[in-house]
N, C-alpha and C positions, 0 to 999 in steps of 0.2 A: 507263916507261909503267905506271901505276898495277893494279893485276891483274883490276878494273872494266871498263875500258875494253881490255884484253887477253881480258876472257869475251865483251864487246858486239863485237870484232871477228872472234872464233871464233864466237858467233853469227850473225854476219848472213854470213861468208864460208860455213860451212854452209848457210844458206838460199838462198844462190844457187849452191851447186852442186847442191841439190834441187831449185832450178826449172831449173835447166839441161836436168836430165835426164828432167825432165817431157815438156819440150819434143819437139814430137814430128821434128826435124831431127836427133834421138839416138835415137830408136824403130829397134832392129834388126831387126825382124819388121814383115811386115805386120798389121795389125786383124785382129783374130777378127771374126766376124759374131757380130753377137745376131739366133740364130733361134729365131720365135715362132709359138703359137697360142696365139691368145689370151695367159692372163696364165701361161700354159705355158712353159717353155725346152725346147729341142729341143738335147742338146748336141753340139757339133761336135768332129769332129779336123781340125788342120791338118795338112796335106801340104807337098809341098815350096814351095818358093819364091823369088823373089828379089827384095834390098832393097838399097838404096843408102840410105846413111846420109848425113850431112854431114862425116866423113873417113874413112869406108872403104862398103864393098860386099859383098855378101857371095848365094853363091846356097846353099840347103841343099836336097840331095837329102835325102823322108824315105821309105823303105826298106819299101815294103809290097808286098808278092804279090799284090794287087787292090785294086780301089775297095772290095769287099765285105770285105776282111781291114781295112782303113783302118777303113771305119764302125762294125765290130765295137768299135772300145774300148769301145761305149756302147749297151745294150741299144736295139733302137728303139721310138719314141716311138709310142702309141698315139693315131691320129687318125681321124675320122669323114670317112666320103668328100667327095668334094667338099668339103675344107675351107680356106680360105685360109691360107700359110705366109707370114711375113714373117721378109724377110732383111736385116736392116741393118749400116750400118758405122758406128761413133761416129765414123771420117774417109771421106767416102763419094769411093768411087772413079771414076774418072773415067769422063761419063756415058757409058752403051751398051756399059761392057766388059763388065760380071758375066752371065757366061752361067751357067746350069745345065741339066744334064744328069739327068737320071731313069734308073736301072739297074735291070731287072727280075731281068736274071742278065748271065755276063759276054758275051753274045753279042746281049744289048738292052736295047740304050738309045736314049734320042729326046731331043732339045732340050725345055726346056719353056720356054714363053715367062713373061719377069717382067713382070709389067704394075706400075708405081709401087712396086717394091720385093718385091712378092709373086708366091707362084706356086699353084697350084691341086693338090691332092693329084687322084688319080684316083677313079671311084667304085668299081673291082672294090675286091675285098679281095685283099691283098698285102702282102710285105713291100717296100719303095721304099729304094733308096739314091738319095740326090743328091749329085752331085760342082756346086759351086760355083767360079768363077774370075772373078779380077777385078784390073784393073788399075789401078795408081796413078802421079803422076810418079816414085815413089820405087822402082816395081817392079811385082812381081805376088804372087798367092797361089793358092792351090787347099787348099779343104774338103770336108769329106764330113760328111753327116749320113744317118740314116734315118729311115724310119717301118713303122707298121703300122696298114694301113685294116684298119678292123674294123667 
């Protein structure tokens, strides 16, 4: 075999083990969320979860002392009351699981409802942690993010 045609087939063997692993039937984790206002990011930490892969599975306990210790990684995010948050998943999970949760401290919290992906900040001023959960065929996840009405 000529050493042409031995680069052309380490090339293209390469390019399909790049798309292999694209693919999302090899994604070990679940999707982070892209949480927004506006042209804002609001950054998240994931929490535990569990994934089934296409040849193994896997659940990962991650190891925080509260929703309010989790959201910490990330100063929170300054938002004006009543402001619309959106939560997406570039693989959107399957419909009606993604619940969120609102944390004033660790003794209250309340459901908030997502209407079309979003949810509504409150109008007091406060610091807000949201624990987000959602489920896919291939498993679940749990995020946290915060804010600060000002």
């Amino acid at each position: 075999m000529s050493t042409i045609k031995k680069i052309s087939v380490l090339i293209i063997i390469g390019l399909i083990m790049i798309g292999i692993f694209i693919f999302e039937p090899f994604r070990s984790e679940p999707p982070t969320p892209n949480v927004t206002i506006g042209d804002v990011d609001i950054p998240t930490t994931q929490g535990s979860y569990c994934w089934k892969r296409l040849l193994s599975a896997q659940c990962v306990d991650k190891a925080y002392t509260s929703l309010f210790d989790m959201a910490s990684r990330y100063k929170p995010t300054v938002v004006s009351p009543n402001e619309k948050i959106k939560i997406e998943f570039k693989k959107k999970p399957i419909a009606g699981t993604m619940k969120v949760e609102q944390w004033v401290d660790e003794d209250n919290k309340q459901k908030v409802e997502v209407k079309n992906g979003s949810i509504v900040v409150p109008l007091e001023k406060g610091v807000y942690v949201y624990s987000v959960l959602s489920d896919w065929k291939q498993g679940d996840g749990m995020y946290a993010f915060s804010v600060e009405v000002k």
